[in-house]
N, C-alpha and C positions, 0 to 999 in steps of 0.2 A: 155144051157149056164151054168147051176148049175153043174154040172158033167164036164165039163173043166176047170172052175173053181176050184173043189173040185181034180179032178187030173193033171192037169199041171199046174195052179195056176192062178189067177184072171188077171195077165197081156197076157194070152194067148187068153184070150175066142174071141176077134176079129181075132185072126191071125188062130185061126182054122176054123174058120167060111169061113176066106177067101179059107184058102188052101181047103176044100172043097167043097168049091159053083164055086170061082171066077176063070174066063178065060180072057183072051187075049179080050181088046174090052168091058169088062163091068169098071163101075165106080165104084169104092167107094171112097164114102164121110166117111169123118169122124169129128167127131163133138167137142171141147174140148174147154173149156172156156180161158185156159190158154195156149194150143199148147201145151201142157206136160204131157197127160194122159198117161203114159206108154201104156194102152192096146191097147189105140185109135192109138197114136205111132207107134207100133209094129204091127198092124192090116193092115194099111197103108205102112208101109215099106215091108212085103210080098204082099198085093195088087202092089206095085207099081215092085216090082221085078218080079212079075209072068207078068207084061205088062198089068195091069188094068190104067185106068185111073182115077187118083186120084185128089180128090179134100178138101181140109183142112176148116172148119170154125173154127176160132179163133179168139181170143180176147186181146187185150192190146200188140201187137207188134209179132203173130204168134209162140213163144215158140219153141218149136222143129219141129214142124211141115213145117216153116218157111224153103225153099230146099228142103225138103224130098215130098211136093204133087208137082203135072202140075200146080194147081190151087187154090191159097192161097186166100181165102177173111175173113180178119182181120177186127173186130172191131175194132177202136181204143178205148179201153174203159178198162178198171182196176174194174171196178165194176159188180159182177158176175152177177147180176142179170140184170143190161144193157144189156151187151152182151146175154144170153141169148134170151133177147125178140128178140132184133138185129137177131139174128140165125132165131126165131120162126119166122120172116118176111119172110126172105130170105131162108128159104124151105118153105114157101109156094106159094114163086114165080120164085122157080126152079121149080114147080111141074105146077102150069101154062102152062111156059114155055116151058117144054116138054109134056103138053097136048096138048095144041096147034100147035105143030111140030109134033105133032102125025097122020097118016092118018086115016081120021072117020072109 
């Protein structure tokens, strides 16, 4: 992450990650308090162009993010620290959620 960072600059380090892990058929989540993190952004807008399925947690009305995922769940909340607890529930009841839908 330090080395993409250091050569194509701090708003890349998700979109490279995607371009080479993510295929057709995986998710990415991306995380941002405000829906405005440029890297989180641009991470998600190649996830969603290469055909991943994309899912946004934000906070205080979705920011950018808001059209650009499949699947936006917005806090409604302006206080950073709200919202992130908000986040900290709801990944650990996505994680549930597909344990559970998991076959033993």
């Amino acid at each position: 992450m330090t080395a993409v960072g250091n050569d194509y600059g701090f708003e890349a380090v998700f979109r490279r990650q995607v371009e080479a892990h993510g295929k057709p058929g995986d998710v990415a989540l991306g995380i941002s308090t405000s829906g405005r993190s440029p890297n989180v952004i641009e991470g998600l807008r190649v996830a969603r162009d290469r055909g991943l399925l994309t899912v946004g947690l934000s906070g205080g009305g979705g920011g950018r993010m808001e059209g650009l995922v499949h699947y936006l769940i917005d806090v409604p909340h302006h206080t950073t620290a709200r919202i992130q607890e908000v986040h900290a529930v709801i990944v650990h009841v996505l994680c549930q959620v597909i344990e559970e839908a998991m076959p033993a």
